[in-house]
C-alpha positions as CSV (number, residue, x, y, z in Angstrom):
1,X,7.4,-4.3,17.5
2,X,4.2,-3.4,15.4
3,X,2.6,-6.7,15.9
4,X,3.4,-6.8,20.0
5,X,2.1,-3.4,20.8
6,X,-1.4,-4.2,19.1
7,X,-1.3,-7.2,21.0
8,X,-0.8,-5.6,24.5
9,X,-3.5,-2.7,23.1
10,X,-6.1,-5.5,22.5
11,X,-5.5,-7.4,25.8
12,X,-5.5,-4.0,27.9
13,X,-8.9,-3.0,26.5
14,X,-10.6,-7.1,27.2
15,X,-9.1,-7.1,30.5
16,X,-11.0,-3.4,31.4
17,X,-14.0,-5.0,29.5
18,X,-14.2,-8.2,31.5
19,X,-13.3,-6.5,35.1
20,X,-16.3,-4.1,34.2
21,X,-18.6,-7.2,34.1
22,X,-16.9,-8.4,37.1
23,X,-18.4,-5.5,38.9
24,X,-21.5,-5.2,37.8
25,X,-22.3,-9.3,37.8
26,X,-20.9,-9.2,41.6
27,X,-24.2,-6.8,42.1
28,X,-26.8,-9.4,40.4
29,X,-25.0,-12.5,41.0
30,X,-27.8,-15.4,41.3
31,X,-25.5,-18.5,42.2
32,X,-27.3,-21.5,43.6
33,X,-25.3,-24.0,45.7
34,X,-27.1,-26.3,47.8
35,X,-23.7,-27.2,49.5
36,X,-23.4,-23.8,51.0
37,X,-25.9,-24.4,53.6
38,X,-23.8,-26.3,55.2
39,X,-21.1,-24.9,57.5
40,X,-20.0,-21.6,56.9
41,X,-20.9,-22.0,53.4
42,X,-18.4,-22.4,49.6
43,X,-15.4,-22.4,50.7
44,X,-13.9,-19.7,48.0
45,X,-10.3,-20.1,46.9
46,X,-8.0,-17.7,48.9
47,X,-5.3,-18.1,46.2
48,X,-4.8,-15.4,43.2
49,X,-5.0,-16.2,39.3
50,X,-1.4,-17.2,38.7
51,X,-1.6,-19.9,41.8
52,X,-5.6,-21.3,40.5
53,X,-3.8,-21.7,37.2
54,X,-1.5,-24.2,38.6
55,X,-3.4,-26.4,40.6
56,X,-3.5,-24.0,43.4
57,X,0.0,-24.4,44.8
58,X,1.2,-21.8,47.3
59,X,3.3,-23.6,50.3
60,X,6.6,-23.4,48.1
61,X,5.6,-20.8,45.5
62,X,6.9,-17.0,45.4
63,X,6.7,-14.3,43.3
64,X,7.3,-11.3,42.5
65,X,4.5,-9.9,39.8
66,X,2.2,-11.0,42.0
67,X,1.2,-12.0,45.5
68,X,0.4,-15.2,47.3
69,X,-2.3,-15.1,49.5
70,X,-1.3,-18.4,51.5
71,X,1.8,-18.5,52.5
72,X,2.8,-14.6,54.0
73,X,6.7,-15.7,54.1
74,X,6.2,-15.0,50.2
75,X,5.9,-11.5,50.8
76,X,9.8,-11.5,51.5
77,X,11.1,-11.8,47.4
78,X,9.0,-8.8,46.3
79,X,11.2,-6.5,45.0
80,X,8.7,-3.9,43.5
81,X,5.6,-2.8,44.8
82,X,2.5,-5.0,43.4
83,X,-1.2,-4.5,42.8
84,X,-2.6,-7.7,42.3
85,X,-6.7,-7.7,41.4
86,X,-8.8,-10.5,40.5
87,X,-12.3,-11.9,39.9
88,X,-14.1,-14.3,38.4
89,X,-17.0,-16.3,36.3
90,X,-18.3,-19.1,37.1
91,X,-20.6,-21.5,35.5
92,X,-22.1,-24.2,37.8
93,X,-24.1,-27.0,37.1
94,X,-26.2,-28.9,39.4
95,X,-26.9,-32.6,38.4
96,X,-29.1,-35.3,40.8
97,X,-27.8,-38.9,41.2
98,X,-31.3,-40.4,40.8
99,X,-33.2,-38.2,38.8
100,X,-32.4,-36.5,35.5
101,X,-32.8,-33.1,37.1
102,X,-30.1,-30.3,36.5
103,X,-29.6,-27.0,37.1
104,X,-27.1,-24.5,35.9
105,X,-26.1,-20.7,36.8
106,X,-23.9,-18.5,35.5
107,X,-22.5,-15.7,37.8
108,X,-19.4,-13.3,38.5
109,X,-17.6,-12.6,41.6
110,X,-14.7,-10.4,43.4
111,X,-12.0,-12.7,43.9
112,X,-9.2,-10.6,45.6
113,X,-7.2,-7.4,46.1
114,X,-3.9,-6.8,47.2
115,X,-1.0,-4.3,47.4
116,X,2.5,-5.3,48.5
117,X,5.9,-3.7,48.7
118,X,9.6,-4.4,49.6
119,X,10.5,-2.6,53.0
120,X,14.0,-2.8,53.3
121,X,16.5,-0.5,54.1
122,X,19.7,-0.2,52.0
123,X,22.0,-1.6,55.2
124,X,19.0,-4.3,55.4
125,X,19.7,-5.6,51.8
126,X,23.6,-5.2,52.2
127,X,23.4,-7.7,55.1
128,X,21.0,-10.1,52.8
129,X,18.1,-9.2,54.5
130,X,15.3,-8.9,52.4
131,X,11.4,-7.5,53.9
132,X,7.7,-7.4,52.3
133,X,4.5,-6.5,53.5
134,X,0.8,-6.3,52.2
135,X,-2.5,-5.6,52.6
136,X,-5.6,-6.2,50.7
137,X,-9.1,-7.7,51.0
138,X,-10.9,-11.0,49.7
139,X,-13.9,-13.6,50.3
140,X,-13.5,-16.5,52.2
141,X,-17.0,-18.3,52.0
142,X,-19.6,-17.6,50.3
143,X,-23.5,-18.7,51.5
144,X,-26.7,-18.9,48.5
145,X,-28.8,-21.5,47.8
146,X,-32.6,-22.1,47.3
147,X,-34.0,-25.5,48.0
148,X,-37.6,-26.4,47.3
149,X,-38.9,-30.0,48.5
150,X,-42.4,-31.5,48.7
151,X,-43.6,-34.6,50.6
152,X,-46.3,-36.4,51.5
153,X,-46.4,-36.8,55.5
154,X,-48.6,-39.4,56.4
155,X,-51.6,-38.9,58.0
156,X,-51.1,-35.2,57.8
157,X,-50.9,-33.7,54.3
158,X,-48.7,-32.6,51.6
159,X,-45.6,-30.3,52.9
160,X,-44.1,-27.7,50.8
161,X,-40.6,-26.3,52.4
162,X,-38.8,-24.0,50.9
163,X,-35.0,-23.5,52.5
164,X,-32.6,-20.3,51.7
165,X,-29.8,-19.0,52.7
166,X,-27.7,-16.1,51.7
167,X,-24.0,-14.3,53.1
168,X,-20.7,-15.6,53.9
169,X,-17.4,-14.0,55.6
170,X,-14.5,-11.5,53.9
171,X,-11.6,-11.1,55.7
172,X,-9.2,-7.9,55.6
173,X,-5.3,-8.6,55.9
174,X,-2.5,-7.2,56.7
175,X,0.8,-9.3,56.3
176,X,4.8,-9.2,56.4
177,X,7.3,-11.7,55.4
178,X,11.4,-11.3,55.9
179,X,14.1,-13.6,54.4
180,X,17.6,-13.7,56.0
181,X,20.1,-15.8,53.2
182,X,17.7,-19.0,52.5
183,X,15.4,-19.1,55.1
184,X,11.6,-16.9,55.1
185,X,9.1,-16.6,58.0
186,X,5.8,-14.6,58.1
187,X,2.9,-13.9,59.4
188,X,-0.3,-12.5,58.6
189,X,-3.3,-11.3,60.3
190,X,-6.6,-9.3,60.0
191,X,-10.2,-9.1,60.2
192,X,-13.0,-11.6,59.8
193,X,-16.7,-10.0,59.0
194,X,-19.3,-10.9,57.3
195,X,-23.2,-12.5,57.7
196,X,-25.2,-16.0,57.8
197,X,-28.7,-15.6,56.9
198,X,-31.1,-18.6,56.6
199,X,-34.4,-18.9,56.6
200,X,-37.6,-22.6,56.2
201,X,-40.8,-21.6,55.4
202,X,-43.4,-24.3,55.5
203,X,-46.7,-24.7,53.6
204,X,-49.9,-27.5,54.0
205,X,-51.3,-28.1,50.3
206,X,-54.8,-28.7,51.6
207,X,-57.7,-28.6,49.2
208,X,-60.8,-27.5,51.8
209,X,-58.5,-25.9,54.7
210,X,-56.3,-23.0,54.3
211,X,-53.6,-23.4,56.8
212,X,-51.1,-20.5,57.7
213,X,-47.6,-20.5,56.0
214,X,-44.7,-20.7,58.7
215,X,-41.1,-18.9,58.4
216,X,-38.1,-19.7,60.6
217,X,-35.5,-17.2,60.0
218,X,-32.1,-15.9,61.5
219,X,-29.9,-13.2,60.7
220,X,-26.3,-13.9,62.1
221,X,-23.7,-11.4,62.0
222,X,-20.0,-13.0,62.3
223,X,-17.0,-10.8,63.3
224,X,-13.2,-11.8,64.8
225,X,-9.3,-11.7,64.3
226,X,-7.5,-14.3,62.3
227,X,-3.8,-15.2,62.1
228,X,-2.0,-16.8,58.9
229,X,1.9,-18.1,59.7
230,X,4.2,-19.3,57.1
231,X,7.8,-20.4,56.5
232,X,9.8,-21.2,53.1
233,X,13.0,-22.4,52.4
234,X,15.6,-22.7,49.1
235,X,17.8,-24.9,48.1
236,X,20.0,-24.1,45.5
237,X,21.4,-26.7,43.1
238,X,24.7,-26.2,42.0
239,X,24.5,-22.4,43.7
240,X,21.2,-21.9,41.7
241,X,22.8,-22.5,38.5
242,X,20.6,-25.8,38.1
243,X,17.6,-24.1,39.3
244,X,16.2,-23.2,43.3
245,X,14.2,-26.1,45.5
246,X,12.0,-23.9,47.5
247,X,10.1,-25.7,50.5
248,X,7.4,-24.3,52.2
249,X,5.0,-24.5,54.9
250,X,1.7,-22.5,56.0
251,X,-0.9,-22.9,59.3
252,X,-4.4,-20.6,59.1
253,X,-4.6,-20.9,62.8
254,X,-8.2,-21.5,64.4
255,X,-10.4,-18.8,65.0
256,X,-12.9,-18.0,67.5
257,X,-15.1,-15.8,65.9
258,X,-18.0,-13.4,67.9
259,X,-21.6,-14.0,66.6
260,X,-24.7,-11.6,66.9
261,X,-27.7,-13.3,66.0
262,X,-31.3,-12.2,65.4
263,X,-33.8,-14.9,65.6
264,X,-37.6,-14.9,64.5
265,X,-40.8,-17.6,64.3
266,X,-44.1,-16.6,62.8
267,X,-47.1,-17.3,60.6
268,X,-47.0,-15.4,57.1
269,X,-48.5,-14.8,54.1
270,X,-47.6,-13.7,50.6
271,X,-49.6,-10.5,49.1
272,X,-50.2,-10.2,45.2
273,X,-46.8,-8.8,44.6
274,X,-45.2,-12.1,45.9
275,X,-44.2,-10.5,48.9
276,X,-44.2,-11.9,52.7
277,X,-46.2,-10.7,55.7
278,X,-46.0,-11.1,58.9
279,X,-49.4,-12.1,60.3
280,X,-48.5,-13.5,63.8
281,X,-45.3,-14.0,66.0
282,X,-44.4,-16.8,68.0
283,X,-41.2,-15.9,68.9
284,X,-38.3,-13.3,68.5
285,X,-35.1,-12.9,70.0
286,X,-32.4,-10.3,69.0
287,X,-29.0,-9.9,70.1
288,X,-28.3,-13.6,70.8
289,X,-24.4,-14.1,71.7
290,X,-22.5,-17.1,70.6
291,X,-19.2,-18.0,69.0
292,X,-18.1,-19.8,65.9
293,X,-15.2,-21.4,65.6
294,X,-13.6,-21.6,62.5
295,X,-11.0,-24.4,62.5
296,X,-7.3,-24.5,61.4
297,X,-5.8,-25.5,57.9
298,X,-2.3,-26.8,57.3
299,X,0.0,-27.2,54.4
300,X,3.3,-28.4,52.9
301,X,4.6,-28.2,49.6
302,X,7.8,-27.5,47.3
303,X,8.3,-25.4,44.2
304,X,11.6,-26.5,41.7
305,X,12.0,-23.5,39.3
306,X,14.8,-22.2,37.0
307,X,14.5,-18.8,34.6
308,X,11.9,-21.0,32.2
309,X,10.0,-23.4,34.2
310,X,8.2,-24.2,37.3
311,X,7.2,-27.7,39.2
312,X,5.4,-27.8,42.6
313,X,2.9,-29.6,44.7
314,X,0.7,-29.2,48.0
315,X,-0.2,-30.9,49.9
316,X,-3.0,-29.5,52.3
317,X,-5.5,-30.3,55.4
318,X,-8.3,-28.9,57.7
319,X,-9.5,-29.9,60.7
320,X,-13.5,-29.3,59.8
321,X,-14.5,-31.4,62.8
322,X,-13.0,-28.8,65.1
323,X,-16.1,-26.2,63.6
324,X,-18.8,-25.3,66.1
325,X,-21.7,-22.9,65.8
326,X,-23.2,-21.4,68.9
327,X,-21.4,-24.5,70.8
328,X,-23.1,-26.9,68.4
329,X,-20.8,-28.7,65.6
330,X,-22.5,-29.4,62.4
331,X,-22.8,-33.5,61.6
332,X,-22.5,-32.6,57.5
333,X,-18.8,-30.9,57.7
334,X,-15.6,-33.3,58.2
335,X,-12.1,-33.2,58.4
336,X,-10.8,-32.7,54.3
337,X,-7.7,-32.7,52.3
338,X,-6.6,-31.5,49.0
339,X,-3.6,-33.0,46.9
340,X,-2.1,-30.1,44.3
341,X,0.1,-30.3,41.2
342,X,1.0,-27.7,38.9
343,X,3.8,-25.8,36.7
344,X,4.5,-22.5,34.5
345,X,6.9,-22.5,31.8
346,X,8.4,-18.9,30.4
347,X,9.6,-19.6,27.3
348,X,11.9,-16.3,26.7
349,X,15.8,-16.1,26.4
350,X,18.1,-13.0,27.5
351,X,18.2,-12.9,23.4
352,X,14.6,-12.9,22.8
353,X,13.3,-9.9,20.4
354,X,11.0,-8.4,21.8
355,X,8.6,-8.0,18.8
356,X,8.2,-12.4,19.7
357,X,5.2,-11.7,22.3
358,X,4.0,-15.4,22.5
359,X,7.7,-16.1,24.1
360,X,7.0,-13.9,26.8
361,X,3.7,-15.3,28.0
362,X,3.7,-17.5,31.5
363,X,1.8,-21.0,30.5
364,X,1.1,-22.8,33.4
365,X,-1.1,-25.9,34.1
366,X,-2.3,-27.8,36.8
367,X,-4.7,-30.3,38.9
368,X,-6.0,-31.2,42.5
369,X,-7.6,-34.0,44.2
370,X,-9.2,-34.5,47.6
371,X,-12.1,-34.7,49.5
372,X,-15.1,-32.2,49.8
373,X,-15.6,-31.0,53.1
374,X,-19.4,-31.3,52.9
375,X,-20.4,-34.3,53.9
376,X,-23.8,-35.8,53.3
377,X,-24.0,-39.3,54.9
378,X,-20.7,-40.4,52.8
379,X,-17.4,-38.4,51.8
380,X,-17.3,-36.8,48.5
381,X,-14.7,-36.5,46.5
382,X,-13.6,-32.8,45.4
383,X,-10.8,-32.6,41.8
384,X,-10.3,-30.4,39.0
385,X,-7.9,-29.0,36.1
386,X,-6.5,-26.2,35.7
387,X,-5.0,-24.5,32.6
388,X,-3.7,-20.9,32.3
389,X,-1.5,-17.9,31.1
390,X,0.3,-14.4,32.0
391,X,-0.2,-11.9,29.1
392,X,2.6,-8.8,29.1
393,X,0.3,-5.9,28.5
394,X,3.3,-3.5,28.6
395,X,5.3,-3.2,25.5
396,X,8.6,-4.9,25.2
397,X,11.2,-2.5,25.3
398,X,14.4,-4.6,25.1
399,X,15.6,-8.2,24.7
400,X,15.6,-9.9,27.7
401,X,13.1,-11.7,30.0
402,X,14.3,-9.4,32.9
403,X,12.2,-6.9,31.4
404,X,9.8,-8.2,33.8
405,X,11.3,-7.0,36.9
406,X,9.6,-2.9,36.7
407,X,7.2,-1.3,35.2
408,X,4.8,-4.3,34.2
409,X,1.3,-5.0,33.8
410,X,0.3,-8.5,33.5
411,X,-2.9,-10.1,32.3
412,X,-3.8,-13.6,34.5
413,X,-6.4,-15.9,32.6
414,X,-7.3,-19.1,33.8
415,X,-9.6,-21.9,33.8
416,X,-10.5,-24.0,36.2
417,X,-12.6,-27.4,35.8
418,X,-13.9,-28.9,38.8
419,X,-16.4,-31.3,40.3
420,X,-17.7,-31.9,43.7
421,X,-19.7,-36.0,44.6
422,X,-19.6,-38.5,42.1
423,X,-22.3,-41.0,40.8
424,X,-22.3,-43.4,43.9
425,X,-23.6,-40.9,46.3
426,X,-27.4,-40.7,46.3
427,X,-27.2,-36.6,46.7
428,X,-26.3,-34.1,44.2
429,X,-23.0,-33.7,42.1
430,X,-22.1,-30.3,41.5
431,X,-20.1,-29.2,38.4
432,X,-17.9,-26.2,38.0
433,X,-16.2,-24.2,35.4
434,X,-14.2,-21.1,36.7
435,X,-12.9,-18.7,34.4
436,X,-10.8,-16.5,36.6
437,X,-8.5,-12.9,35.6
438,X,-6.3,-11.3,37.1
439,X,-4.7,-8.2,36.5
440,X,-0.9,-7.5,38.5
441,X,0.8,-4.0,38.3
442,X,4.4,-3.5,39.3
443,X,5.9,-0.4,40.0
444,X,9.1,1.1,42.1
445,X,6.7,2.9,44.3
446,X,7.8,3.8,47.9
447,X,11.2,3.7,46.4
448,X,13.7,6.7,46.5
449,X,15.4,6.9,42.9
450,X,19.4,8.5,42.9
451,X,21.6,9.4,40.4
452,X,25.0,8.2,39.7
């Protein structure tokens, strides 16, 4: 019991110690990824720990320490309310097809939060009706890069560009999901804010002439509704006594999203500090109107699972050719897919001591495959691995797994290894290594407690 308690001590203090960076490298994060000036930017994974730890399954997947993002029919098998928090660090490596340049950055980032709860009445439950909700916030794409080229345009002179681009979109959710016997539906729906800002600024390296420096900017801000459906449905084998088949389904429906854009060409200059100066304008326009249309993603998967283990796959699409921007659709986006495997296996017994920690740790494991949906003149392909764990940082009061059910704090540490191109594309391939946490809270909150 000695040995388990200075175990969950340890793991309590090095998840406040990590989540602490989280928030502090969120504020200085200097992440560089060319690809995210395409579209509406890096696509950021709007799954939690426990999913990215096994391949990033979520169609057939359910849980009840923590909350799945994806599919909101999920939200019907919480049976205690869950706090689910998560961020991340990622290390990303930029390497050229046809030079021996690379580049790498290291950089933390808010992945999620969320807080659900079981809303059912006590005649509810007694006619196997079972009802969740949620709420929480996350990313959804994310927008930084910083491009420098320099050419030679003939009978002109030497060009120096420099492209950036910062911003991407959050959305705010609010989601439900009810269960009647086998079957769950839900839905989910919210907010979409957040910004695009870009900016080219163009310099002649003349010897004898000075020209003036040029800077094309726009500041875009991007706000709308979005709506999430989902469905899920178990099979039990041998009346769940040789585990539960649990199919599932999700659609992230389209969204037409508002746009407010600010708009500005001039001639600049950079003072001794480094900083730019506006020296003439050609042109300015504020409160330019448009829309953006963010386009729908589909996908189908299973989950087989049994008191120690876990098998599903995904299997999941998006219509990118459907995006437009201001009316205009963008030729380097395309329709993608993703392929997702993954397990968890819970190695603990009803006879279990409790003093065994490592038996009541979730492993889990995992891997994707499909295409990027970035495309630079030829599709990419996007994969990865994924390995993982959920750390107890409660103490084990008695001998059983089911300990699990109230009460508990869980540590989610994961790894994801991923790449994006490959070495018969003339662009860049991107490496990336994710180490994500995750930290999920159950308590009987909202609940009213009697006495026999």
């Amino acid at each position: 019991m000695h040995s388990a308690n200075s175990i969950t001590v340890r793991l309590k203090r090095i998840s406040i110690f990590i989540f602490a960076l989280f928030t502090i490298g969120s504020l200085q994060a200097q992440d560089n990824s060319p690809f995210s000036r395409y579209g509406l930017g890096d696509l950021t994974p709007n799954i939690n720990a426990t999913s990215r730890s096994m391949g990033g399954i979520t169609a057939g997947y359910s849980d009840y320490q923590s909350i799945n993002m994806n599919n909101p029919a999920s939200l019907a098998n919480l049976s205690s309310t869950v706090f689910d928090l998560g961020g991340e660090i990622s290390r990303r490596t930029l390497k050229s097809n046809t030079t021996p340049a690379k580049f790498t950055s290291t950089n933390t980032f808010f992945s999620y939060m969320q807080i659900g709860f079981p809303i059912s009445s006590k005649k509810m439950l007694q006619k196997g009706i079972n009802w969740g909700a949620s709420f929480g916030l996350r990313p959804f794409t994310q927008i930084n890069y910083k491009i420098e080229t320099n050419e030679r345009l003939p009978g002109v002179d030497s060009l120096n560009t420099l492209y950036e681009g910062t911003g991407g979109l959050n959305q705010a959710n609010v989601s439900t999901g009810i269960r009647y016997k086998n079957f769950s539906i839900g839905v989910s729906g919210g907010y979409t804010f957040g910004n695009k800002d870009y900016s080219t600024k163009l310099s002649f390296i003349n010897d004898t002439i000075l020209y003036q420096k040029s800077n094309s900017a726009a500041h875009t801000q991007i706000t709308g509704f979005f709506t999430n459906i989902g469905a899920q449905y178990d099979i039990k084998l041998d009346s769940g006594k040789r585990g539960v088949i649990r199919l599932g389904a999700f659609a992230n429906l389209q969204q037409k999203l508002n746009a407010n854009q600010d708009n500005i060409n001039e001639t600049v200059q950079y003072d001794d500090n480094g900083a730019l100066f506006n020296i003439d304008t050609v042109s300015y326009n504020s409160n330019y109107k448009g829309k953006v249309i963010v386009p729908a993603t589909y996908g189908f998967g299973f989950t087989y699972f049994n008191p120690h283990l876990l098998l599903g796959a995904d299997f999941v699409w998006s219509k990118w050719s459907d995006y437009t921007f201001y009316g205009a659709k963008d030729p380097n986006v395309q329709d993608a897919y993703s392929i997702k495997v993954g397990g968890q296996y819970f190695p603990a017994k009803n006879n279990t001591p409790p003093h065994k920690y490592w038996s009541f740790v979730k492993y889990r494991a995992g891997a994707y495959f499909g295409t990027d949906y970035i495309n630079l003149g030829k599709s990419r392909n996007a994969y990865g691995v994924t390995l993982g764990a959920g750390f107890p940082l409660t103490a084990l009061q008695r001998n059983s797994y089911a300990y699990y059910r109230d009460g508990i704090v869980t540590l989610n540490a994961g790894i994801d290894i991923g790449s994006r191109g490959d070495k018969n594309t003339q662009s860049i391939r991107e490496n990336v290594a994710r180490f994500t946490l995750g930290v999920s809270m159950n308590a009987s909150w909202f609940q009213r407690r009697k006495y026999d």
